[in-house]
C-alpha positions as CSV (number, residue, x, y, z in Angstrom):
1,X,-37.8,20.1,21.9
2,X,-36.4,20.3,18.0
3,X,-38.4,21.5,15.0
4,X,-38.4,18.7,12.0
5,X,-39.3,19.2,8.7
6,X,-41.0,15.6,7.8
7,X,-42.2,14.5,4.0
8,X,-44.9,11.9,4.0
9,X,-48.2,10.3,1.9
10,X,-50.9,9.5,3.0
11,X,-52.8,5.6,2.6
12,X,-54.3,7.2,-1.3
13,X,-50.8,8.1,-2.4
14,X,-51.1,11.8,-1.5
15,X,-47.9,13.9,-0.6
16,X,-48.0,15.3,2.8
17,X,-45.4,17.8,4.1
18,X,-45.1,20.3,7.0
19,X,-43.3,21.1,10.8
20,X,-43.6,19.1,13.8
21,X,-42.4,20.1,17.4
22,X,-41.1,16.9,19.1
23,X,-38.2,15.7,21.3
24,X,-36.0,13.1,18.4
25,X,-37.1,11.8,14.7
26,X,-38.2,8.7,16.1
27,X,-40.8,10.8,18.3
28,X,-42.0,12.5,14.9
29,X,-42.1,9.4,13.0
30,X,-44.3,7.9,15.5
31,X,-46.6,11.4,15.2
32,X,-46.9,10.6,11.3
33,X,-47.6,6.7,12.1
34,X,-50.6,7.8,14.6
35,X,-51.8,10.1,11.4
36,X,-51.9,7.0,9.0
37,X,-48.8,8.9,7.2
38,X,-46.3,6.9,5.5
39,X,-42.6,8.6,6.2
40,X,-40.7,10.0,3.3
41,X,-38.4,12.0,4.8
42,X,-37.5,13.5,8.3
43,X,-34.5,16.2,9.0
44,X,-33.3,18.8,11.5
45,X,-34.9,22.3,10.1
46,X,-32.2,23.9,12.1
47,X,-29.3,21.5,11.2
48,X,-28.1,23.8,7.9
49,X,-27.3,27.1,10.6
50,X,-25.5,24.7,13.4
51,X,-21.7,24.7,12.9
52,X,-20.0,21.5,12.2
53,X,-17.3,21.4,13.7
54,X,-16.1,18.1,12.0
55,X,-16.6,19.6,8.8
56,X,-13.5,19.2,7.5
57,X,-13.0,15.9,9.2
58,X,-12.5,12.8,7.0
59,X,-12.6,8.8,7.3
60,X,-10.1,6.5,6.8
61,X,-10.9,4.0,4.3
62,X,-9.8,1.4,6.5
63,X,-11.9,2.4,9.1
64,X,-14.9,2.7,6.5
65,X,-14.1,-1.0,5.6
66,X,-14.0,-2.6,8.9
67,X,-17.1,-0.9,9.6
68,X,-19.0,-2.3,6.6
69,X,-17.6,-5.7,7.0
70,X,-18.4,-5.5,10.2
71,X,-22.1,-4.6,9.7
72,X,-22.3,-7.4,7.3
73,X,-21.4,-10.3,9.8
74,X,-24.0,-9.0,12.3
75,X,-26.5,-8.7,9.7
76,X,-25.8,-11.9,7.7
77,X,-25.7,-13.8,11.3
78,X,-29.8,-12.5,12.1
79,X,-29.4,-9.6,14.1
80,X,-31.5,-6.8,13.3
81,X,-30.1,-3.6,11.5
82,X,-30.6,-1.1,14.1
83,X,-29.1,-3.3,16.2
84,X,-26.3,-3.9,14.8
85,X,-25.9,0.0,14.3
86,X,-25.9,0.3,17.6
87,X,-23.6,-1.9,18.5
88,X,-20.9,-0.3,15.7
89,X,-22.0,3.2,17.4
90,X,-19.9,1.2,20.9
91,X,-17.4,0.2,18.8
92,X,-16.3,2.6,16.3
93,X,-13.1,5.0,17.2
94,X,-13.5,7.3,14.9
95,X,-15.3,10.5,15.6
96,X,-16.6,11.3,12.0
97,X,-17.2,8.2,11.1
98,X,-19.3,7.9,14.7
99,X,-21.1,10.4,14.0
100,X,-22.4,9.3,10.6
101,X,-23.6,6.0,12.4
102,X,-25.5,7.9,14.8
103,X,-27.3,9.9,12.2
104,X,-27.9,7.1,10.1
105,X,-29.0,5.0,13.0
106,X,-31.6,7.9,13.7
107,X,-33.1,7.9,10.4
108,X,-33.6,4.6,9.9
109,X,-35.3,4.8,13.4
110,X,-37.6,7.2,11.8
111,X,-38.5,5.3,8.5
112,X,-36.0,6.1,6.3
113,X,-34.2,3.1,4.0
114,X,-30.7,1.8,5.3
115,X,-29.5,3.3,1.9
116,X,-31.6,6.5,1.9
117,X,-30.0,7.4,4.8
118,X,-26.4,6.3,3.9
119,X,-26.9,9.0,0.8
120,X,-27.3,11.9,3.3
121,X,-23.9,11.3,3.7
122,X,-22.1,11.7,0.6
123,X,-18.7,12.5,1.9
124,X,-18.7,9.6,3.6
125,X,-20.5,6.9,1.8
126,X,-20.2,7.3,-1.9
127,X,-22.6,6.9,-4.7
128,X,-20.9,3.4,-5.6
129,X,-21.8,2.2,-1.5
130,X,-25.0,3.6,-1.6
131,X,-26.2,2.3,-4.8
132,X,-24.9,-1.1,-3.9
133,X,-26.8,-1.4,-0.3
134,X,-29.5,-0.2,-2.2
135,X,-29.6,-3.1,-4.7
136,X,-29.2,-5.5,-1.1
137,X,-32.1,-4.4,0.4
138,X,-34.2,-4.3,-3.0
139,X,-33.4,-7.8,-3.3
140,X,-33.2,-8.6,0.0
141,X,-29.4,-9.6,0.2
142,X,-28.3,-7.0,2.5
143,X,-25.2,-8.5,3.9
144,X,-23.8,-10.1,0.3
145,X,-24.3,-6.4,-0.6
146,X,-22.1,-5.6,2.4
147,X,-19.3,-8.0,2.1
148,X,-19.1,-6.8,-1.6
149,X,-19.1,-3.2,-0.9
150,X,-16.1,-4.3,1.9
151,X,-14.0,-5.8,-0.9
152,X,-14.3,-3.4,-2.9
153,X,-13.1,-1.0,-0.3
154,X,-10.4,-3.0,0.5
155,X,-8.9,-3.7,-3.1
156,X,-9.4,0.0,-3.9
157,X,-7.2,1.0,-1.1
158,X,-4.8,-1.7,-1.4
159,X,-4.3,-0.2,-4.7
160,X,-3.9,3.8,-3.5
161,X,-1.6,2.0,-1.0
162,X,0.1,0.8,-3.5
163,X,1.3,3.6,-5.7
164,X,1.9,5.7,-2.5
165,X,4.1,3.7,-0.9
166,X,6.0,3.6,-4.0
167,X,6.1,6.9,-4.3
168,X,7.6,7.5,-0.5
169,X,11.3,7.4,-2.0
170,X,11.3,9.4,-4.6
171,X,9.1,12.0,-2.5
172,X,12.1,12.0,0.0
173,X,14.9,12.2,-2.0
174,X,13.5,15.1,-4.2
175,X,12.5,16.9,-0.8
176,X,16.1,16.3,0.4
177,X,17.6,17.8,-3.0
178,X,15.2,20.8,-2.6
179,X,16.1,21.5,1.3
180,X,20.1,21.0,0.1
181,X,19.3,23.1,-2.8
182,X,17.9,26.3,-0.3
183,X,21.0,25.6,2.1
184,X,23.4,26.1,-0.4
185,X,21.8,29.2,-2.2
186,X,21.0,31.0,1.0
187,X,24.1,29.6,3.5
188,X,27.0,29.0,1.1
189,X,26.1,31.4,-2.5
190,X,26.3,34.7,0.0
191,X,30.1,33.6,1.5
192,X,31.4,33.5,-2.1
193,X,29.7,36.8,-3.4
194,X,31.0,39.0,-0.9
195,X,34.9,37.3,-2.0
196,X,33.2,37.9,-6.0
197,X,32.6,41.4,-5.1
198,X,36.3,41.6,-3.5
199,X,37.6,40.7,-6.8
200,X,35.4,43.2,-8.7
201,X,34.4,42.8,-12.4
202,X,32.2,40.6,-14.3
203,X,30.7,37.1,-13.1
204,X,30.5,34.7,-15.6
205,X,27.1,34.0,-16.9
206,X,26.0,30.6,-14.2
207,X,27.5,32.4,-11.4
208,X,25.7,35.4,-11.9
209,X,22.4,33.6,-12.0
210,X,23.7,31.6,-9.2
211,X,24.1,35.1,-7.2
212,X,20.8,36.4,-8.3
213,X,18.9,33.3,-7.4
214,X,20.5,33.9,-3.7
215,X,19.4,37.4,-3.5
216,X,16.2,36.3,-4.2
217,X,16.2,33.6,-1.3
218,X,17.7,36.1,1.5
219,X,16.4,39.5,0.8
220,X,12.9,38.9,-1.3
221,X,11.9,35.4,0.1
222,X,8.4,36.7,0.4
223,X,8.2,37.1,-3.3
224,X,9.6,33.3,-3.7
225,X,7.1,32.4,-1.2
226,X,4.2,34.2,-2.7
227,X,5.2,33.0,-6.0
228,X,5.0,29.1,-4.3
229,X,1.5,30.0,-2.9
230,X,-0.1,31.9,-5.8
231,X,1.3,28.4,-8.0
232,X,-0.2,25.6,-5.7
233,X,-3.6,27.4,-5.4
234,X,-3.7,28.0,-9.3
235,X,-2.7,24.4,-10.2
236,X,-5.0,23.2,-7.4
237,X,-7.9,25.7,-9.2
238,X,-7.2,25.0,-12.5
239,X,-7.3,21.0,-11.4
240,X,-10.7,21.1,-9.9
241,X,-12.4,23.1,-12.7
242,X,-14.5,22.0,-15.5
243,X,-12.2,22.5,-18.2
244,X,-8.7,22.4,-16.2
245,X,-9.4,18.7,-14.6
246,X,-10.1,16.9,-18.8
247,X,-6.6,18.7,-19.3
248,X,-5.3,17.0,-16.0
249,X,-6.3,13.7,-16.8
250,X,-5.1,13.6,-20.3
251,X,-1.8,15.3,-19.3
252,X,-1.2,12.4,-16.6
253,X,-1.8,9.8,-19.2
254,X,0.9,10.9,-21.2
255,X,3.4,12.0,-18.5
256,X,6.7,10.3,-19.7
257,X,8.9,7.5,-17.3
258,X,6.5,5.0,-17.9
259,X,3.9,7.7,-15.1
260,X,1.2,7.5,-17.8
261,X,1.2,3.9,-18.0
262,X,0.6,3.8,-14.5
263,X,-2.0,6.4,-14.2
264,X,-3.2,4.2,-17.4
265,X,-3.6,0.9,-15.0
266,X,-4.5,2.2,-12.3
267,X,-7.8,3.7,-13.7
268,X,-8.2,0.4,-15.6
269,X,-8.3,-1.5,-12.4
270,X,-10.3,1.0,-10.4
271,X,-13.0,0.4,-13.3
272,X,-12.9,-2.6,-14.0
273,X,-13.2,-3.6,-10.3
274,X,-15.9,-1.0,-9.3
275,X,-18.1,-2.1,-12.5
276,X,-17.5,-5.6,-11.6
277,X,-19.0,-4.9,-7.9
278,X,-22.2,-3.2,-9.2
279,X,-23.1,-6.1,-11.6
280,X,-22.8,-8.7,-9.4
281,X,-24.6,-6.7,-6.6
282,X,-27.5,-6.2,-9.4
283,X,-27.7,-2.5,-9.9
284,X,-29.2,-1.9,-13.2
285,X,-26.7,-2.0,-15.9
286,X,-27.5,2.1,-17.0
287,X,-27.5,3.4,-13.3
288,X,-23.6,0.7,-12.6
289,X,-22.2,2.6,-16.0
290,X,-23.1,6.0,-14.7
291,X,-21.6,5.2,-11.3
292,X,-18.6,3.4,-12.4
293,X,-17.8,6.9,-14.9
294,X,-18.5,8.8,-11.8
295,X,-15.9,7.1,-9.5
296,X,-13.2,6.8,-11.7
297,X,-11.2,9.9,-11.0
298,X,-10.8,10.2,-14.8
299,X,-12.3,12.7,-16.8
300,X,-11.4,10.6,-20.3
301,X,-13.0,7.6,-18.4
302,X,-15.8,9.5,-17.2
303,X,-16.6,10.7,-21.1
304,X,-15.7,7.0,-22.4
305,X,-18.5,6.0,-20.0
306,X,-21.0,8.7,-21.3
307,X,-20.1,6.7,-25.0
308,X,-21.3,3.5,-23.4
309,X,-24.2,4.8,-21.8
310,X,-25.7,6.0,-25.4
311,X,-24.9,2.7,-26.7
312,X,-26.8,0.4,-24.4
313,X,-29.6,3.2,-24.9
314,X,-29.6,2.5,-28.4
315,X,-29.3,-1.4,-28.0
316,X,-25.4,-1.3,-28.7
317,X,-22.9,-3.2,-26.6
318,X,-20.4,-2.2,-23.9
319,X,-17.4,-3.6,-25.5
320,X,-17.9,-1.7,-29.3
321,X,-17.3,1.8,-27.5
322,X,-14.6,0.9,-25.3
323,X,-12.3,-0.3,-29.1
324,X,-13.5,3.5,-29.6
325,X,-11.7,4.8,-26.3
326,X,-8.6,5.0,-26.4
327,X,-7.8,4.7,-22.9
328,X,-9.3,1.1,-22.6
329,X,-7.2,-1.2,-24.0
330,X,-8.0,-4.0,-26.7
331,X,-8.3,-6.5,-23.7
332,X,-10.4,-5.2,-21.8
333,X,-12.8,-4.3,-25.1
334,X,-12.1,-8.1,-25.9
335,X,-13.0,-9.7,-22.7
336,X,-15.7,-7.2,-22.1
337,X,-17.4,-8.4,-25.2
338,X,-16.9,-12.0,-24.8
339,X,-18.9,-11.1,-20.8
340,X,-21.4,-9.6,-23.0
341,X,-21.4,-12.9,-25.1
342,X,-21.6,-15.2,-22.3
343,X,-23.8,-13.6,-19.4
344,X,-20.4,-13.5,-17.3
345,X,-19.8,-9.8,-17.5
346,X,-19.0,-9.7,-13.6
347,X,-16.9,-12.8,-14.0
348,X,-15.5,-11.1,-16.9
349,X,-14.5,-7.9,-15.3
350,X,-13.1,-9.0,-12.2
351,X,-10.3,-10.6,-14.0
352,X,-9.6,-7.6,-16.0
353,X,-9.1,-6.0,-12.6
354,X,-7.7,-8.2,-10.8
355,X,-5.1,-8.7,-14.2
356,X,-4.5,-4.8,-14.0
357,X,-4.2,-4.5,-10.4
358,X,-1.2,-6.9,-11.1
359,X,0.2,-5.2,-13.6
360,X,0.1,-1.6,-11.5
361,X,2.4,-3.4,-9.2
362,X,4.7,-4.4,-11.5
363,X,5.0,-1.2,-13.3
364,X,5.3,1.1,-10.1
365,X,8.2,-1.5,-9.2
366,X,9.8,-0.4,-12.4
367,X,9.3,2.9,-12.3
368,X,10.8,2.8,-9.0
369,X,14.1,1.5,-10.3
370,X,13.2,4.1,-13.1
371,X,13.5,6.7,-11.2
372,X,16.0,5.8,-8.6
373,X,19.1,7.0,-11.2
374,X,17.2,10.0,-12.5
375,X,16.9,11.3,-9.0
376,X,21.0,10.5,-8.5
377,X,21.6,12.5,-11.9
378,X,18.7,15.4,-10.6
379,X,20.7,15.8,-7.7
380,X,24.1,15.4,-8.8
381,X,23.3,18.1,-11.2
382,X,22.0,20.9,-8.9
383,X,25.2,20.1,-6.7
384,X,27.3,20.5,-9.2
385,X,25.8,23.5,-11.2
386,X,26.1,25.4,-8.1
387,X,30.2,24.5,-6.9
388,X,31.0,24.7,-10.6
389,X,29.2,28.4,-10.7
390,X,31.0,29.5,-7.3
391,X,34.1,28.1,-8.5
392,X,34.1,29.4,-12.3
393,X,35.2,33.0,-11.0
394,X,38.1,31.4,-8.8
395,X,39.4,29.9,-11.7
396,X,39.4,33.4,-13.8
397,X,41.4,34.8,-11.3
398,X,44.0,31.9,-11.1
399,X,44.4,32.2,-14.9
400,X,44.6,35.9,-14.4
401,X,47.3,35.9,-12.0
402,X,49.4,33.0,-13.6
């Protein structure tokens, strides 16, 4: 037996709350029903002190995806929600995700909307897939609400895809110039400063440096290495916090080698896609702006969104903040507005995204063949800084002894 803390009201409206010994949720919930209580609300009271061990666990988008899509074929073809959940529970691989069905399963076996319980799970199913099962089952489209949610999974991770795969190459390449780069210092730098020392008197300036840096690698690594650690975790800090992460995003925007026109797309297309999904799954128009700013993974989208929020408030328009922003470009301000106009902002927005989503791939292919001689020179030039500095003392004493 388990101890649940259940939220109720009564037939007149009246809250009810309190502790009930039983064997499962559904067990409770049929205590409440026998009561004439209405369920709110059931949990685990005991389920904040247990140790999760998959707490650091995480889902694979495309395992999220085929899930959903999954869900909205059984749905859409007449079978029952539970059992559909129940059949996903026999089917899914994945242990978090597993897990999440279960729990959700439970809940809704207790009382508890589809998308109530879905929002217990935040980690896994975000604000945007909640709100959007939520408008399914208001208007009783459940599995259109599912199939959109799938596609938007889908284009959103063809598009993360996307710029990491492009990014595999360079990635290498600069870790191959970095391990060459240690070999050389701490391997080959040593065997010439014991012939410098030899020779005695003064390096020249690059080979002394050279010398230093190689001292640094062999004898106070741990200093290097704490230096490495205390960076990462301070970028990473100063990333996440509330005044680091606006500096972030506005930094990336205008990152040189064409990077901030990426970044630029890419949050374009996220936008544009995710706001598209909300309208056409009918989520009211205040809550789909709020989401959309939420999911953007832009802080300078995010306060462009706040803009547009105070201007439907006011009886404004989408479009007349988004000329303000500068991030939004005049097309998508443009079409926006001519959505507006016409009652096709869905329409509208889709082809802004699926127009950006376009463009991301053609940019990333340039900046790929951007960045392909850059990393030649990069390496080229650590190379040869480092025989030029080992072999600028050589040649002192060549012209010494000639």
């Amino acid at each position: 037996m388990s101890t649940y803390v259940f939220r109720a009201v009564d037939l007149t409206g009246l809250a009810a709350k309190g502790e009930v010994e039983a064997s499962s949720k559904q067990a409770v919930a049929d205590q409440l029903k026998a009561r004439g209580l209405v369920v709110v609300d059931i949990s685990d009271k005991h389920s904040s002190k247990e140790i999760n061990i998959a707490l650091f666990a995480s889902v694979k988008a495309a395992d999220l995806t085929i899930m959903t899509r999954q869900l909205a074929t059984m749905v859409a073809s007449g079978m029952t929600l539970l059992r559909a959940l129940y059949v996903l529970e026999e089917q899914t691989d994945s242990k978090p995700l597993l897990e999440a069905i279960v729990a959700v399963r439970k809940d809704v076996e207790a009382g508890l909307l589809f998308s109530a319980a879905l929002a217990r799970h935040p980690k896994i199913f975000t604000p945007l897939y909640v709100a959007m099962v939520e408008s399914g089952e208001t208007g009783g489209r459940l599995d259109e609400a599912l199939l959109r949610v799938s596609d938007q999974l889908e284009k959103d991770d063809a598009l993360r895809r996307q710029v990491k795969s492009a990014m595999i190459y360079p990635a290498v390449i600069f870790s191959f110039a970095a391990i060459v780069l240690v070999a050389l210092i701490t391997f080959l730098v040593p065997v010439f400063a014991k012939v410098f020392a030899d020779f005695g008197g003064k390096l020249p300036p690059i080979t002394q440096f050279t010398v230093n840096l190689s001292n640094l690698f062999t004898h106070q690594w741990y200093l290097m290495l704490g230096g490495v650690v205390a960076f990462v975790v301070s970028f990473r800090l100063w990333k996440k916090s509330s005044w680091g992460r606006p500096q972030w995003d506005a930094l990336r925007l205008k990152t040189p080698f064409k990077i901030g026109s990426v970044v630029q797309k890419v949050a374009l297309a996220r936008w544009s896609r995710t706001l598209s999904s909300l309208v056409a799954s009918g989520v009211p128009i205040l809550q789909a702006l709020e989401i959309t700013g939420k999911t953007a993974g832009n802080t300078i989208v995010e306060r462009a969104m706040a803009d547009v929020i105070d201007s439907v408030k006011s009886g404004g328009t989408i479009a007349a903040p988004l000329r303000e922003a500068p991030v939004f470009s005049s097309m998508v301000a443009q079409m926006v507005g001519v959505g507006e106009e016409t009652g096709a902002l869905d329409t509208m927005l889709t082809k802004v995204a699926d127009f950006y989503e376009d463009e991301v791939e053609t940019a990333v292919k340039g900046l790929t063949s951007l960045l392909e001689p850059l990393m030649i020179i990069v390496v080229g030039g650590i190379v040869g800084f480092i025989v030029i500095s080992m072999y600028m003392p050589l040649f002192k004493v060549y012209d010494a002894i000639k």
